[in-house]
Backbone as numpy.savetxt, mean C-alpha at the origin, in Angstrom:
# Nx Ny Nz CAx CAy CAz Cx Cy Cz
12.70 -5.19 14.41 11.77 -5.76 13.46 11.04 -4.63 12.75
11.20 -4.22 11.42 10.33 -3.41 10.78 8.73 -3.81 10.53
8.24 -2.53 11.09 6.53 -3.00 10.58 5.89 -2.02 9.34
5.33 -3.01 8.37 5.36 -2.76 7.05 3.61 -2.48 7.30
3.05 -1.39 7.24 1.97 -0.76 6.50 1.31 -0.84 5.42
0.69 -2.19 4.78 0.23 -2.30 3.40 -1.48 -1.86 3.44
-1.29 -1.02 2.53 -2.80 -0.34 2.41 -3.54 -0.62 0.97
-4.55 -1.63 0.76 -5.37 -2.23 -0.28 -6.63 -1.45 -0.49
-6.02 -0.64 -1.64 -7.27 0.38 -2.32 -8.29 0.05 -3.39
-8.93 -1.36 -3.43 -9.86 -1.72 -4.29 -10.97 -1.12 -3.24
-12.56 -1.28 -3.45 -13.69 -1.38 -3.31 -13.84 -3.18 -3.44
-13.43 -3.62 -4.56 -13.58 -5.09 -4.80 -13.47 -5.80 -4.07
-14.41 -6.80 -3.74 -14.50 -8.29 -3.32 -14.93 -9.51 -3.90
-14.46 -10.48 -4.04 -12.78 -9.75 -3.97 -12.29 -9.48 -4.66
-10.79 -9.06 -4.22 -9.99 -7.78 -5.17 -8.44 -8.57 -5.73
-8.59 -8.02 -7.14 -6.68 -8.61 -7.35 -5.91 -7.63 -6.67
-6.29 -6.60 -6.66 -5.62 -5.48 -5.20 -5.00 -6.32 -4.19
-6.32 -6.93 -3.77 -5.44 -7.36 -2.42 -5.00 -8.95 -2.26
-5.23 -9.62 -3.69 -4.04 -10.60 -3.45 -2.51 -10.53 -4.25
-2.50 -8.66 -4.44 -1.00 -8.19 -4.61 -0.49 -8.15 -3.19
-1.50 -7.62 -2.31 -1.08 -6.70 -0.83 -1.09 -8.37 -0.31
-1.83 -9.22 -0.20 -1.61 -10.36 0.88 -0.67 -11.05 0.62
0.06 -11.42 -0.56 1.12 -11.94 -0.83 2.43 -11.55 -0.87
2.46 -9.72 -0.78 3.40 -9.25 -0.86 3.62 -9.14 0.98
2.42 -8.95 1.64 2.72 -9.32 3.22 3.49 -10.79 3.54
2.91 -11.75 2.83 3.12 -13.07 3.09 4.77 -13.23 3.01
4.73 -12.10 2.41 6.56 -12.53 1.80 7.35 -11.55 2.99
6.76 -10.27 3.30 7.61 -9.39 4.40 7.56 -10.31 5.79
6.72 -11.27 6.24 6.56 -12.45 7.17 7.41 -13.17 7.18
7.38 -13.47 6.19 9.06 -14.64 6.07 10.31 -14.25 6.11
10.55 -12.80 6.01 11.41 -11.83 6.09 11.26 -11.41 7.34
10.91 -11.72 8.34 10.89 -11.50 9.72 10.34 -10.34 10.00
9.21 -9.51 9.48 8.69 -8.26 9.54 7.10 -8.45 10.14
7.09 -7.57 11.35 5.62 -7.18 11.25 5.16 -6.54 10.10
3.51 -7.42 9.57 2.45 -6.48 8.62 1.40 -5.83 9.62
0.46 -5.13 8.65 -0.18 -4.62 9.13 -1.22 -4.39 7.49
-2.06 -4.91 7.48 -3.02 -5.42 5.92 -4.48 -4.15 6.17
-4.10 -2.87 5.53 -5.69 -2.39 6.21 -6.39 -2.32 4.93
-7.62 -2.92 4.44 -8.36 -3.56 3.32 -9.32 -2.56 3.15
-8.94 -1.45 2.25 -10.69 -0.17 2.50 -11.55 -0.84 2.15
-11.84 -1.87 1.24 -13.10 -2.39 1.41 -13.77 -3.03 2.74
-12.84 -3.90 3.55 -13.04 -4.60 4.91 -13.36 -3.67 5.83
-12.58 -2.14 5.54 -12.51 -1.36 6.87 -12.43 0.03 6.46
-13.45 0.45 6.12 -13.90 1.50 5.07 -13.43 2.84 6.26
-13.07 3.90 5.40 -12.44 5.19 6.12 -13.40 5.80 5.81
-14.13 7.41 6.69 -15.04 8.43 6.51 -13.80 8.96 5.26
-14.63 10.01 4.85 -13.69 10.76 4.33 -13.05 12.08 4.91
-11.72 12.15 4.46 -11.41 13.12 5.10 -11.87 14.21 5.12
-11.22 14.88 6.64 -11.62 15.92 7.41 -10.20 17.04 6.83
-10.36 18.33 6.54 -9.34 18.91 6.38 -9.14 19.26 7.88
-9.56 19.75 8.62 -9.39 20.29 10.42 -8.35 19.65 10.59
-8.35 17.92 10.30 -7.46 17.43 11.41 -6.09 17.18 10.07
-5.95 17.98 8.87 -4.72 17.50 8.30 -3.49 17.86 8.63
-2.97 18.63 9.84 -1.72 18.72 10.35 -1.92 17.90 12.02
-3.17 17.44 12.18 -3.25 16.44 13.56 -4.00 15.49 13.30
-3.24 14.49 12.83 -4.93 13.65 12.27 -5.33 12.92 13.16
-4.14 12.75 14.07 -3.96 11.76 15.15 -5.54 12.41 16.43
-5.79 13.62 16.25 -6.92 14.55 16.80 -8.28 13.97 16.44
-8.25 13.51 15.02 -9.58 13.03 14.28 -10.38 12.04 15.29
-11.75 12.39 16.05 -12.49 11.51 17.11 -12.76 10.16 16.62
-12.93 9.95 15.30 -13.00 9.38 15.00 -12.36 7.77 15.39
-12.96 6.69 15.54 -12.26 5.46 16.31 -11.45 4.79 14.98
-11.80 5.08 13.97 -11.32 3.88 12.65 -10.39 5.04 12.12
-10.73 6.13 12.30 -9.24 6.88 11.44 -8.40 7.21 12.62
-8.46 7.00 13.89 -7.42 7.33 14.98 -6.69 5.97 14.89
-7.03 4.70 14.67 -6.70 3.45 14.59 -6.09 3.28 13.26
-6.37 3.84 12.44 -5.47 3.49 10.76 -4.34 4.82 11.19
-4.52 5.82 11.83 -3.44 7.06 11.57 -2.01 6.19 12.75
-2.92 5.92 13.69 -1.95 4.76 14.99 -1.15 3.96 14.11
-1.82 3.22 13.50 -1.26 2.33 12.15 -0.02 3.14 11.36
-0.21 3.76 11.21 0.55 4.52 10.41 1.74 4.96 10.56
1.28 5.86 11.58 2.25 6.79 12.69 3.65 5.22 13.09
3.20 4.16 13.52 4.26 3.01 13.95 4.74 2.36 12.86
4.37 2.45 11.24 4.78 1.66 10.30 6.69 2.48 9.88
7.04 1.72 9.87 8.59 1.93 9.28 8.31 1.92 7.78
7.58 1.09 7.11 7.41 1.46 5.35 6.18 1.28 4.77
6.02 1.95 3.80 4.26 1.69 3.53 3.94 0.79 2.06
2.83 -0.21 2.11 3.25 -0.32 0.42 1.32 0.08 0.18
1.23 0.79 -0.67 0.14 1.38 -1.43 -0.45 0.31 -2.71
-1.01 -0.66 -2.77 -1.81 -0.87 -3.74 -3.06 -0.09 -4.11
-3.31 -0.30 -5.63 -4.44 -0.17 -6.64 -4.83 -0.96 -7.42
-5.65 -0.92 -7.99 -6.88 -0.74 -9.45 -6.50 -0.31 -10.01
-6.38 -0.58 -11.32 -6.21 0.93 -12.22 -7.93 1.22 -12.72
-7.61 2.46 -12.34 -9.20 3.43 -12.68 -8.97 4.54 -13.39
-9.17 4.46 -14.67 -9.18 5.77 -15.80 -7.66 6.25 -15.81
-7.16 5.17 -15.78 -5.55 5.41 -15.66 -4.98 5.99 -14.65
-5.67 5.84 -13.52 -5.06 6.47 -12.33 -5.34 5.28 -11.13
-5.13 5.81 -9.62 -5.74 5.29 -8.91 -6.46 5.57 -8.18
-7.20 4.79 -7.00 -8.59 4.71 -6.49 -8.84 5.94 -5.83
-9.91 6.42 -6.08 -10.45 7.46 -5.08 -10.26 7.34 -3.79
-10.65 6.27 -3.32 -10.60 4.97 -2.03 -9.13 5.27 -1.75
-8.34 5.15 -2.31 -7.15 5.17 -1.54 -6.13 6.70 -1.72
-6.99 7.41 -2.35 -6.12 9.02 -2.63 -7.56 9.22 -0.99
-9.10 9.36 -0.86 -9.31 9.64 0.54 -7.81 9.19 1.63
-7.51 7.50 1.77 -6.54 6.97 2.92 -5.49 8.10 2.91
-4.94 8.73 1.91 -3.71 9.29 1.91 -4.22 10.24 2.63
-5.10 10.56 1.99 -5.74 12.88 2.56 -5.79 12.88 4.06
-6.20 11.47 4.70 -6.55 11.37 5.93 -4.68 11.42 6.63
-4.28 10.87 6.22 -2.72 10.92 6.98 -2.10 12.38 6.42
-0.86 11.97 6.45 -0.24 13.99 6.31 1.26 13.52 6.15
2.49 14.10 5.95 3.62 14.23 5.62 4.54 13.60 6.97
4.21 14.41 7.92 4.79 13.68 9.21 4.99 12.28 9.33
3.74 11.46 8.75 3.76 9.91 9.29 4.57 9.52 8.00
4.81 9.82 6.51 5.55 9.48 5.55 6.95 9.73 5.31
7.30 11.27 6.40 8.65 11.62 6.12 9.86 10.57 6.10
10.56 11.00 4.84 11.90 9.85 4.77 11.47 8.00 4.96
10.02 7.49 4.96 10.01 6.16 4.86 9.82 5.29 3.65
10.38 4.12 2.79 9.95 4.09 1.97 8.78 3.31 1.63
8.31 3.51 0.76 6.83 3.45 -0.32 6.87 2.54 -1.03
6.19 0.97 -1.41 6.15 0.02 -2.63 5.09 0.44 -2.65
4.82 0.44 -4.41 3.85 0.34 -4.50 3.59 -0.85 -5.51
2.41 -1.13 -5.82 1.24 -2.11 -6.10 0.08 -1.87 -7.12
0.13 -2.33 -8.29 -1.50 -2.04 -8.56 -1.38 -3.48 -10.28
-3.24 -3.46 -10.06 -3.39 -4.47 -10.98 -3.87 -3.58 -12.07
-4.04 -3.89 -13.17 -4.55 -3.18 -14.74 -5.56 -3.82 -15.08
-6.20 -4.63 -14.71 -7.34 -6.05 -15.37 -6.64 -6.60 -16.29
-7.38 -6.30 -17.92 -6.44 -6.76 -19.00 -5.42 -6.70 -19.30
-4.47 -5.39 -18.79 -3.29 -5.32 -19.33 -2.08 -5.03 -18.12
-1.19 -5.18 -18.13 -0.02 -4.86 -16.58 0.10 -2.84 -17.19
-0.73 -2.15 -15.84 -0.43 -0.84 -16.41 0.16 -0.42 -15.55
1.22 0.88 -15.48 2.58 1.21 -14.54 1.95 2.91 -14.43
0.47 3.25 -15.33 -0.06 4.86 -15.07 -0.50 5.03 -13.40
-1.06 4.22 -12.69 -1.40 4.10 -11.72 -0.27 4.07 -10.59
0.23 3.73 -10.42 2.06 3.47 -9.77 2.40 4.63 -10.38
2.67 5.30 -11.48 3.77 6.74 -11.69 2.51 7.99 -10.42
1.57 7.72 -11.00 0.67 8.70 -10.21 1.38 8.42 -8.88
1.14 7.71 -8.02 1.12 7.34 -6.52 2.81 7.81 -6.25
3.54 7.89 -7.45 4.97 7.97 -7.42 5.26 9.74 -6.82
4.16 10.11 -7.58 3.93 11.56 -7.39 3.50 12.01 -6.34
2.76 11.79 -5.80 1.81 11.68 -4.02 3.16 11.36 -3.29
3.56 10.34 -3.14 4.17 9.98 -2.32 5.72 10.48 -2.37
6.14 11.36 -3.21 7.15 12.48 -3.22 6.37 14.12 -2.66
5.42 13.97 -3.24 4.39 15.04 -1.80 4.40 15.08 -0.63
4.33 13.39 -0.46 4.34 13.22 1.40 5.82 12.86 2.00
6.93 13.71 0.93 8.15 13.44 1.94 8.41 11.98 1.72
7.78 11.51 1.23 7.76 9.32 1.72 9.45 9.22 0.29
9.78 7.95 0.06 10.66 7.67 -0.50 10.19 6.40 -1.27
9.53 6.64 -2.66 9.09 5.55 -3.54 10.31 4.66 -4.16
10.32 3.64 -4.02 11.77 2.58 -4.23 11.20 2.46 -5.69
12.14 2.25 -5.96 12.81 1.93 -7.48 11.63 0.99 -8.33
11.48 -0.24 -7.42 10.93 -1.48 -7.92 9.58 -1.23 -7.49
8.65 -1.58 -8.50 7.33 -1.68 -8.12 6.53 -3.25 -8.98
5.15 -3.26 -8.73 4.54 -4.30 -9.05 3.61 -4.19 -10.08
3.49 -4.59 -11.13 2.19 -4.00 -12.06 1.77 -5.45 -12.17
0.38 -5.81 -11.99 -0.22 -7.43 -12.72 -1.14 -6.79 -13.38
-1.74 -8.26 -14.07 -2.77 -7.68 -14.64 -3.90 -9.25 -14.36
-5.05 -9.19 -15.09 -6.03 -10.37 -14.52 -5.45 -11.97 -14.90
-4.64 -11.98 -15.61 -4.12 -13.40 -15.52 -2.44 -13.78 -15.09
-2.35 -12.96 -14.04 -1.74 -13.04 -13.53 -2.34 -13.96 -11.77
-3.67 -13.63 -12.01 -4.45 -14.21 -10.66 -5.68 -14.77 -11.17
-5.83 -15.55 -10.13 -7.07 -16.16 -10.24 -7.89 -16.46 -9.24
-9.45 -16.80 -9.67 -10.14 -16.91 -8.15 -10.61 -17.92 -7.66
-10.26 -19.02 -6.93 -9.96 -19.72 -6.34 -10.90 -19.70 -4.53
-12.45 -20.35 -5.03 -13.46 -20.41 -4.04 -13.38 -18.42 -3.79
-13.46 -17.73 -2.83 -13.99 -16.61 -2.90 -13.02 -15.38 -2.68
-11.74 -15.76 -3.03 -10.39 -14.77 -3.12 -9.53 -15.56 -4.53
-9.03 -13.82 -4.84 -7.98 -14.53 -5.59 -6.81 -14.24 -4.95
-6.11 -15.43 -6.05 -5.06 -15.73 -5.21 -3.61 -15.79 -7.20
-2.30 -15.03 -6.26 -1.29 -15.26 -7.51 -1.13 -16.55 -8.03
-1.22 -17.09 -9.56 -0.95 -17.71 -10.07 0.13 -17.89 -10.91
0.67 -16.82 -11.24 1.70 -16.48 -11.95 3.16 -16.72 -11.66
4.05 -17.34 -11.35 5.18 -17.40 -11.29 6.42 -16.10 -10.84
6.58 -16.11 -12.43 6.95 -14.64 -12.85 6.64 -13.57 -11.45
5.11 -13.32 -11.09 4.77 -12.18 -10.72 5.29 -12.36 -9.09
5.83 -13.87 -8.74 5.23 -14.14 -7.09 6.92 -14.01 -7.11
8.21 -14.19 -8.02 8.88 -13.84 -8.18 9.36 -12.30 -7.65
8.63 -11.61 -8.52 8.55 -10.19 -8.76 8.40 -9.25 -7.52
7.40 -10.04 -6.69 7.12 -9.61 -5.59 7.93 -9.70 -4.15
8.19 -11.39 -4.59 9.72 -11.24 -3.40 10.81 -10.46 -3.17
11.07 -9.95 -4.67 12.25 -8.97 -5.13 12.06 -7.99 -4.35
10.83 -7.05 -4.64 10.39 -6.16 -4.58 10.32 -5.87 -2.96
9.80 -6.97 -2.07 9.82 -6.80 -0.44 11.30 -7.07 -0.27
12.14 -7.30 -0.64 13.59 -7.37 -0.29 14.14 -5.88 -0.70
13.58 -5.17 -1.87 14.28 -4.00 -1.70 13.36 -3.22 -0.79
12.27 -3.63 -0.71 11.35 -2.25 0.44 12.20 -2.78 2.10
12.34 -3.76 2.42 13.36 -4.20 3.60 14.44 -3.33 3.64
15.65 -3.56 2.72 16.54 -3.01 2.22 16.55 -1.46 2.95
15.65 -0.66 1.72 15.37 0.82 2.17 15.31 1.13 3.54
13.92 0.41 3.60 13.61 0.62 5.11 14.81 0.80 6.19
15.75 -0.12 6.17 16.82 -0.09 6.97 17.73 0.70 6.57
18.07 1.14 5.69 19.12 1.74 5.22 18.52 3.91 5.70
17.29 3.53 5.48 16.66 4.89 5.33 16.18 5.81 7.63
16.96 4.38 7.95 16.44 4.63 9.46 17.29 5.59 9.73
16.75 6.47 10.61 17.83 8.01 11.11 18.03 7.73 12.68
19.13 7.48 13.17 19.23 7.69 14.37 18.91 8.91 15.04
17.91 9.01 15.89 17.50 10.62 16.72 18.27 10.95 17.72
């Protein structure tokens, strides 16, 4: 059973961030996969420590020894955003600084991010870049929405869009895909 690592880099509550990341879990579930949903707004990280960036697993810390644990056991990761000044979240470039190359080597990477008004893909090429830093393996297919693509619905939003819930199934079938294809026998 692959366990999928989705990491939701809004501040927002709530966030269209993370009803990319809860729905795109909802779909690796039905695909017979452990998730694992860590929400920086729900479960906010210190910021990183350089000391522990070749041991992070060292960091005393109880919430970054528990997200790096997280990590360290995920077979693939998917990275949502915000788009912020055409990039992405501070919030979630800290999550990365805190992990290191080891826990990313050879696994692959979806990524995720909303634009508000418009579906933007600057935020995703960035993360495309990071995550060829960390050794990780960014798949082909990614997710761009934008605000009417969701809606909020009592105190989360939630996909409304068709098209996008489409988009997203695709998308966890090729991060599955990878994932298995990308496993190394030791």
């Amino acid at each position: 059973m692959e366990h999928i690592l989705l990491i939701s880099g809004s501040l927002s509550a709530p966030a269209h961030t993370k009803a990319l990341i809860e729905e795109t879990a909802a779909n690796f579930n039905k695909l017979g996969c452990k998730t694992t949903v860590w929400d920086l707004s729900a479960r906010p990280l210190p910021f990183a420590d350089p000391k522990y960036h070749n041991f992070p697993s060292d960091n005393p810390n109880p919430v970054v020894k528990e997200f790096v644990r997280v990590a360290s056991e995920a077979d693939a990761f998917v990275l949502g955003s915000p788009n912020y000044h055409n990039s992405y979240s501070g919030v979630l470039k800290n999550a990365l600084d805190i992990l290191n190359m080891d826990l990313f080597r050879d696994k692959p990477v979806g990524l995720v991010g909303n634009g508000g008004g418009i579906r933007s893909t600057q935020p995703l090429d960035h993360l495309r870049i990071v995550v060829r830093g960390l050794l990780g393996v960014a798949i082909p297919m990614q997710v761009a929405s934008c605000n009417n693509d969701i809606e909020l619905k009592e105190d989360s939003y939630v996909i409304v869009s068709d098209d996008l819930s489409q988009r997203i199934a695709a998308f966890s079938r090729q991060l599955l895909l990878y994932s298995k294809k990308l496993k190394f026998e030791g």
